[in-house]
C-alpha positions in Angstrom: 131.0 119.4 112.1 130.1 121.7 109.3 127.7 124.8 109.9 125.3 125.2 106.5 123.9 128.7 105.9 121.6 129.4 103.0 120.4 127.0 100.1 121.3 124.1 97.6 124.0 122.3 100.0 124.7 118.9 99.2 122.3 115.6 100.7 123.1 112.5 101.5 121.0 109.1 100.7 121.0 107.2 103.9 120.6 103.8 103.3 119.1 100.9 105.2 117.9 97.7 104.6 114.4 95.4 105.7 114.4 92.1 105.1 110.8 90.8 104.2 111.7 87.2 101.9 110.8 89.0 99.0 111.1 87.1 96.1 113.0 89.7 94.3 114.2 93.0 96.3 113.7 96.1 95.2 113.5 99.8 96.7 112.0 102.5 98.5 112.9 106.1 98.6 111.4 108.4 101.4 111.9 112.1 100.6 110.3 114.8 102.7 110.8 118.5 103.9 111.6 119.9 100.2 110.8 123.6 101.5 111.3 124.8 97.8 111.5 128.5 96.9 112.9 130.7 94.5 116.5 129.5 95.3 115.2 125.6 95.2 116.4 125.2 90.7 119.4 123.2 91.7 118.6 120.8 94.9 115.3 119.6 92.4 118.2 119.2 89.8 120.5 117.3 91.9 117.2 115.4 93.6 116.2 114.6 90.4 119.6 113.1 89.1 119.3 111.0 92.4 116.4 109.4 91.9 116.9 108.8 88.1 120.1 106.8 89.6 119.0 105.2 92.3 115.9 103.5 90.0 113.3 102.9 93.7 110.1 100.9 92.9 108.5 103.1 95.1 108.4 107.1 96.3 106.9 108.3 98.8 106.9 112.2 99.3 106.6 113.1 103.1 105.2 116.6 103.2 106.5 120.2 103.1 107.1 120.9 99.3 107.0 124.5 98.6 107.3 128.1 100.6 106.8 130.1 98.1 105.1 130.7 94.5 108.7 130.1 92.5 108.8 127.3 94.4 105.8 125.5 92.6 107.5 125.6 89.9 110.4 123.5 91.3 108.3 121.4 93.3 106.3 120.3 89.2 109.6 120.2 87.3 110.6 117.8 89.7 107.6 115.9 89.6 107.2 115.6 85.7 111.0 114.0 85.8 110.2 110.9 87.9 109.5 107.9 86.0 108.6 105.5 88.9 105.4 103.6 88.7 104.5 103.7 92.9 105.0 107.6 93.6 102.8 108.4 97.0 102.7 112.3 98.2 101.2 113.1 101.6 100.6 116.9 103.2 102.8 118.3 105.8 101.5 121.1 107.9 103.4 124.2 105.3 101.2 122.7 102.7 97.9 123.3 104.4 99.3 127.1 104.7 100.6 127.6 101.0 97.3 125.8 99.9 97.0 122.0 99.2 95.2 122.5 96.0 98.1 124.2 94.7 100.6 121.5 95.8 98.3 118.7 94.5 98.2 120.3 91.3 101.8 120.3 91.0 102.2 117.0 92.0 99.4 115.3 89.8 101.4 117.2 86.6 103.8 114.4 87.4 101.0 111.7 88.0 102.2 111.2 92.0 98.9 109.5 93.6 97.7 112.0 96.6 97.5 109.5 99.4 96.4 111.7 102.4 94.9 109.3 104.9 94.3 106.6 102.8 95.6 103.3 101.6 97.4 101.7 98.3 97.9 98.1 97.5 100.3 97.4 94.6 102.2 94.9 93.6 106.1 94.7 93.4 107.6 91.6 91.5 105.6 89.4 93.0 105.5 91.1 96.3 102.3 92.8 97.3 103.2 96.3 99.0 100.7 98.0 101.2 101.1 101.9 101.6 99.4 103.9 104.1 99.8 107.6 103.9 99.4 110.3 106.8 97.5 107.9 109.5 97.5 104.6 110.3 94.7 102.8 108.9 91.7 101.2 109.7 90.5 98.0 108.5 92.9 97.8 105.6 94.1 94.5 103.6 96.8 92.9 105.2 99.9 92.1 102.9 103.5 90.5 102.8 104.9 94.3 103.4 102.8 96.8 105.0 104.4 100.7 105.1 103.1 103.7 106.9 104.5 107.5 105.9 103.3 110.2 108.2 105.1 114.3 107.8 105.2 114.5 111.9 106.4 111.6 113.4 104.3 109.3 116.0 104.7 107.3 118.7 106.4 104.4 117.6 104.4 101.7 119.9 101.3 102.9 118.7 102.3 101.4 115.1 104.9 98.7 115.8 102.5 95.6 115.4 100.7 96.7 112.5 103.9 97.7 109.8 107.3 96.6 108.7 108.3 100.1 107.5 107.8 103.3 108.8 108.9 107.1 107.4 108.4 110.3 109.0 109.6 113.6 108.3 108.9 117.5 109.7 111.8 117.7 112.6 114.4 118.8 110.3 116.8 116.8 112.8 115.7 120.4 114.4 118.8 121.5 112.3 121.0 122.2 115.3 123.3 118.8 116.0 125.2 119.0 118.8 126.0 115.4 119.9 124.6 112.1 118.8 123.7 109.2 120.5 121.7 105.7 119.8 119.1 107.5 121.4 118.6 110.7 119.1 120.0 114.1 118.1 120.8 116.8 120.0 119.6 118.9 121.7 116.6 118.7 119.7 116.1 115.4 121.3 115.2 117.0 124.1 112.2 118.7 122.9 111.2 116.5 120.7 110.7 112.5 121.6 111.4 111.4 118.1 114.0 113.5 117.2 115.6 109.9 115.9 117.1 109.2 112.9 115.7 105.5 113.2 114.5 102.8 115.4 113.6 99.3 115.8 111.0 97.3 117.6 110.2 93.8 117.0 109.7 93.7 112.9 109.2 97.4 112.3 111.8 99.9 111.5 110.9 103.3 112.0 112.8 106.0 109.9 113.0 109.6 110.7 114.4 112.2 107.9 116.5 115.4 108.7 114.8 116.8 105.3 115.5 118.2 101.7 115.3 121.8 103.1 114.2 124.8 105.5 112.1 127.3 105.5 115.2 129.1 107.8 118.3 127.9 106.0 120.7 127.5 108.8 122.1 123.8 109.5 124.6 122.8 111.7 125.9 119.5 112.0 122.7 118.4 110.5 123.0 117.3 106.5 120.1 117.1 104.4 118.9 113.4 103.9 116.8 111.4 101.7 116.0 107.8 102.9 116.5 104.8 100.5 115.6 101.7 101.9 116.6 98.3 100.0 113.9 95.2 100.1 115.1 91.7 100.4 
Protein backbone atom coordinates (compact mmCIF):
# COMPACT_ATOMS: atom_id res chain seq x y z
CA UNK A 1 0.00 0.00 0.00
CA UNK A 2 1.57 3.33 -0.92
CA UNK A 3 0.00 6.79 0.12
CA UNK A 4 0.65 9.40 -3.06
CA UNK A 5 0.66 13.07 -2.16
CA UNK A 6 1.00 15.74 -4.76
CA UNK A 7 1.76 15.38 -8.65
CA UNK A 8 3.59 13.45 -11.53
CA UNK A 9 3.62 9.94 -9.67
CA UNK A 10 4.08 7.14 -11.84
CA UNK A 11 0.84 5.17 -13.87
CA UNK A 12 0.28 1.98 -14.72
CA UNK A 13 -1.30 0.58 -18.26
CA UNK A 14 -3.77 -1.97 -17.23
CA UNK A 15 -4.19 -4.29 -19.79
CA UNK A 16 -7.05 -6.53 -20.93
CA UNK A 17 -8.04 -8.24 -23.78
CA UNK A 18 -11.68 -8.75 -26.09
CA UNK A 19 -11.89 -11.19 -28.32
CA UNK A 20 -14.05 -10.07 -31.41
CA UNK A 21 -12.50 -12.66 -34.53
CA UNK A 22 -10.85 -9.83 -35.94
CA UNK A 23 -8.98 -10.56 -38.78
CA UNK A 24 -6.03 -8.74 -37.50
CA UNK A 25 -5.93 -7.40 -33.75
CA UNK A 26 -5.03 -4.34 -32.92
CA UNK A 27 -5.49 -1.76 -29.89
CA UNK A 28 -7.34 0.56 -27.90
CA UNK A 29 -6.16 2.98 -25.32
CA UNK A 30 -8.76 4.62 -22.87
CA UNK A 31 -7.25 7.58 -21.04
CA UNK A 32 -9.33 9.84 -18.81
CA UNK A 33 -9.17 12.15 -15.70
CA UNK A 34 -5.88 14.11 -16.94
CA UNK A 35 -6.69 17.03 -14.34
CA UNK A 36 -3.63 18.96 -15.83
CA UNK A 37 -2.23 22.10 -14.13
CA UNK A 38 0.74 24.02 -13.85
CA UNK A 39 2.58 20.93 -12.28
CA UNK A 40 1.09 18.52 -15.19
CA UNK A 41 4.90 19.04 -17.79
CA UNK A 42 6.09 15.67 -16.80
CA UNK A 43 2.85 13.10 -16.51
CA UNK A 44 1.96 14.60 -20.45
CA UNK A 45 5.82 13.67 -21.01
CA UNK A 46 5.70 10.33 -19.53
CA UNK A 47 1.81 9.91 -21.12
CA UNK A 48 3.16 10.81 -24.28
CA UNK A 49 6.26 8.35 -24.24
CA UNK A 50 3.49 5.75 -23.45
CA UNK A 51 1.46 6.02 -26.13
CA UNK A 52 4.23 6.56 -28.68
CA UNK A 53 5.20 2.87 -27.31
CA UNK A 54 2.32 1.26 -27.02
CA UNK A 55 1.32 2.21 -30.99
CA UNK A 56 -3.09 1.79 -30.21
CA UNK A 57 -5.21 2.04 -33.37
CA UNK A 58 -7.49 3.86 -31.45
CA UNK A 59 -7.73 6.74 -28.43
CA UNK A 60 -10.20 7.66 -26.78
CA UNK A 61 -9.97 10.63 -24.18
CA UNK A 62 -12.54 10.25 -21.35
CA UNK A 63 -13.05 13.73 -19.93
CA UNK A 64 -11.41 15.92 -17.30
CA UNK A 65 -8.30 17.48 -19.15
CA UNK A 66 -7.33 20.58 -17.52
CA UNK A 67 -7.77 22.71 -14.00
CA UNK A 68 -6.09 25.39 -14.73
CA UNK A 69 -4.83 27.87 -17.55
CA UNK A 70 -1.01 26.26 -17.56
CA UNK A 71 -2.71 23.33 -17.80
CA UNK A 72 -3.97 24.01 -21.46
CA UNK A 73 -0.87 24.10 -22.40
CA UNK A 74 -0.08 20.52 -21.25
CA UNK A 75 -3.34 19.24 -22.21
CA UNK A 76 -2.15 20.74 -26.53
CA UNK A 77 1.47 19.61 -26.23
CA UNK A 78 0.15 16.41 -25.47
CA UNK A 79 -2.31 16.39 -28.16
CA UNK A 80 0.01 17.71 -31.07
CA UNK A 81 2.42 14.43 -30.11
CA UNK A 82 -0.06 11.72 -30.86
CA UNK A 83 0.18 10.26 -34.24
CA UNK A 84 -2.79 7.83 -34.10
CA UNK A 85 -5.29 8.00 -36.86
CA UNK A 86 -8.79 7.15 -34.47
CA UNK A 87 -8.26 9.80 -31.55
CA UNK A 88 -11.93 10.42 -29.92
CA UNK A 89 -12.19 13.12 -26.86
CA UNK A 90 -15.46 13.42 -24.90
CA UNK A 91 -16.32 16.22 -21.98
CA UNK A 92 -16.23 15.38 -18.46
CA UNK A 93 -18.10 17.49 -16.01
CA UNK A 94 -14.43 19.92 -15.05
CA UNK A 95 -14.51 20.73 -18.66
CA UNK A 96 -17.99 22.29 -18.78
CA UNK A 97 -16.44 24.51 -15.77
CA UNK A 98 -13.01 25.52 -17.25
CA UNK A 99 -14.91 26.11 -20.67
CA UNK A 100 -15.32 23.40 -23.45
CA UNK A 101 -14.33 25.80 -26.15
CA UNK A 102 -11.08 26.09 -24.60
CA UNK A 103 -10.51 22.32 -24.22
CA UNK A 104 -11.82 21.68 -27.81
CA UNK A 105 -9.38 24.05 -29.00
CA UNK A 106 -6.60 22.45 -27.51
CA UNK A 107 -7.57 19.18 -28.51
CA UNK A 108 -8.32 20.01 -32.31
CA UNK A 109 -4.46 21.63 -32.39
CA UNK A 110 -3.77 17.86 -32.31
CA UNK A 111 -6.67 16.92 -34.82
CA UNK A 112 -8.57 14.60 -31.91
CA UNK A 113 -12.30 14.32 -33.41
CA UNK A 114 -14.74 15.96 -30.53
CA UNK A 115 -17.21 13.11 -30.20
CA UNK A 116 -19.67 14.39 -27.57
CA UNK A 117 -22.77 12.42 -28.00
CA UNK A 118 -22.26 11.28 -31.24
CA UNK A 119 -21.06 8.40 -33.27
CA UNK A 120 -17.83 7.27 -35.50
CA UNK A 121 -17.61 4.41 -37.86
CA UNK A 122 -14.04 3.59 -39.05
CA UNK A 123 -12.41 1.02 -40.19
CA UNK A 124 -9.47 -1.04 -38.57
CA UNK A 125 -7.63 -3.65 -40.90
CA UNK A 126 -10.49 -4.87 -42.11
CA UNK A 127 -12.49 -4.62 -39.04
CA UNK A 128 -15.18 -1.99 -38.89
CA UNK A 129 -15.05 -0.17 -35.36
CA UNK A 130 -18.03 1.73 -34.14
CA UNK A 131 -17.39 4.51 -31.41
CA UNK A 132 -19.93 6.11 -29.44
CA UNK A 133 -18.88 8.96 -27.25
CA UNK A 134 -20.74 10.33 -24.04
CA UNK A 135 -24.29 8.49 -24.47
CA UNK A 136 -25.45 5.54 -25.91
CA UNK A 137 -26.73 5.98 -29.23
CA UNK A 138 -29.75 5.99 -31.05
CA UNK A 139 -30.34 4.38 -34.30
CA UNK A 140 -26.68 4.04 -35.12
CA UNK A 141 -25.02 1.44 -37.74
CA UNK A 142 -24.39 -1.73 -36.33
CA UNK A 143 -20.78 -3.15 -36.83
CA UNK A 144 -18.42 -6.18 -36.06
CA UNK A 145 -17.12 -4.11 -32.79
CA UNK A 146 -19.33 -1.53 -31.30
CA UNK A 147 -17.60 0.73 -28.16
CA UNK A 148 -19.23 3.11 -25.91
CA UNK A 149 -16.91 5.79 -23.73
CA UNK A 150 -18.86 7.86 -21.30
CA UNK A 151 -16.60 10.33 -18.29
CA UNK A 152 -19.26 9.08 -15.43
CA UNK A 153 -19.92 5.69 -15.48
CA UNK A 154 -23.52 4.07 -16.16
CA UNK A 155 -25.44 1.39 -15.31
CA UNK A 156 -23.98 -1.46 -16.88
CA UNK A 157 -27.41 -3.40 -17.93
CA UNK A 158 -28.57 -0.47 -19.50
CA UNK A 159 -25.78 -0.99 -22.25
CA UNK A 160 -24.80 -4.71 -22.08
CA UNK A 161 -26.77 -5.80 -25.26
CA UNK A 162 -25.88 -3.10 -27.47
CA UNK A 163 -21.59 -3.00 -27.07
CA UNK A 164 -18.60 -5.22 -26.86
CA UNK A 165 -16.49 -2.53 -25.13
CA UNK A 166 -17.21 -0.11 -22.70
CA UNK A 167 -14.81 2.82 -20.83
CA UNK A 168 -15.70 5.08 -18.22
CA UNK A 169 -13.81 7.36 -16.15
CA UNK A 170 -14.58 10.38 -13.38
CA UNK A 171 -14.46 8.13 -9.86
CA UNK A 172 -10.83 8.46 -9.53
CA UNK A 173 -11.13 4.84 -7.92
CA UNK A 174 -12.37 7.74 -5.32
CA UNK A 175 -8.57 7.76 -4.55
CA UNK A 176 -8.86 6.22 -1.09
CA UNK A 177 -8.33 2.10 -1.49
CA UNK A 178 -8.79 0.36 1.41
CA UNK A 179 -9.56 -3.22 0.49
CA UNK A 180 -10.37 -4.79 -2.89
CA UNK A 181 -12.71 -7.27 -3.82
CA UNK A 182 -14.24 -8.77 -7.27
CA UNK A 183 -16.87 -6.56 -6.44
CA UNK A 184 -15.14 -3.03 -6.40
CA UNK A 185 -12.88 -0.66 -4.41
CA UNK A 186 -13.11 0.44 -1.22
CA UNK A 187 -14.83 2.18 0.53
CA UNK A 188 -15.62 4.23 -2.34
CA UNK A 189 -17.62 1.26 -3.44
CA UNK A 190 -19.89 2.07 -1.09
CA UNK A 191 -20.92 5.33 -2.35
CA UNK A 192 -20.53 4.77 -5.56
CA UNK A 193 -22.16 1.49 -7.52
CA UNK A 194 -19.47 1.49 -10.09
CA UNK A 195 -16.73 2.18 -8.24
CA UNK A 196 -15.28 -1.05 -10.39
CA UNK A 197 -12.33 -1.40 -12.05
CA UNK A 198 -14.10 -3.76 -14.63
CA UNK A 199 -16.99 -6.07 -15.34
CA UNK A 200 -18.43 -8.47 -17.55
CA UNK A 201 -21.84 -9.45 -18.73
CA UNK A 202 -22.58 -11.69 -21.56
CA UNK A 203 -20.25 -10.12 -24.55
CA UNK A 204 -19.60 -6.70 -23.05
CA UNK A 205 -16.77 -5.78 -20.89
CA UNK A 206 -17.15 -2.74 -19.05
CA UNK A 207 -13.91 -0.77 -17.96
CA UNK A 208 -13.72 1.71 -15.22
CA UNK A 209 -10.36 3.98 -14.92
CA UNK A 210 -8.78 5.22 -11.55
CA UNK A 211 -7.52 8.35 -13.83
CA UNK A 212 -4.35 10.26 -14.96
CA UNK A 213 -4.82 12.82 -12.13
CA UNK A 214 -6.73 14.95 -9.28
CA UNK A 215 -7.86 18.05 -8.89
CA UNK A 216 -6.79 17.19 -4.87
CA UNK A 217 -3.59 15.25 -5.19
CA UNK A 218 -3.84 12.83 -2.48
CA UNK A 219 -3.88 8.87 -3.46
CA UNK A 220 -3.75 6.10 -1.39
CA UNK A 221 -3.60 2.74 -2.45
CA UNK A 222 -5.09 3.91 -5.58
CA UNK A 223 -2.43 4.21 -8.76
CA UNK A 224 -3.05 6.26 -11.68
CA UNK A 225 -4.19 3.98 -14.68
CA UNK A 226 -4.57 4.22 -18.35
CA UNK A 227 -6.62 1.32 -20.00
CA UNK A 228 -5.08 -0.53 -22.98
CA UNK A 229 -7.20 -3.04 -24.33
CA UNK A 230 -5.79 -5.60 -27.10
CA UNK A 231 -8.33 -6.77 -30.15
CA UNK A 232 -8.26 -10.27 -31.29
Amino acid sequence: MKLEIGYNHSFEVRTEQLHCKVKDPFGILFVSDLHFNAFSQKTAILLADKIAQLKPAIILFGGDYVDTRKGLLWLANLATTISCDHVFAIAGNHDTFFGLNKIKLAMQAGKITWLENASATININGTTVRVDGGKPAENAPSAHLQILFTHKPIQQASITAKYQLVFSGHLHGCQFVFWETDKGLYPGKFFYKQNILKAQQGNCLYLVSKGMGDTLPVRYNCKKDIIFVTIT
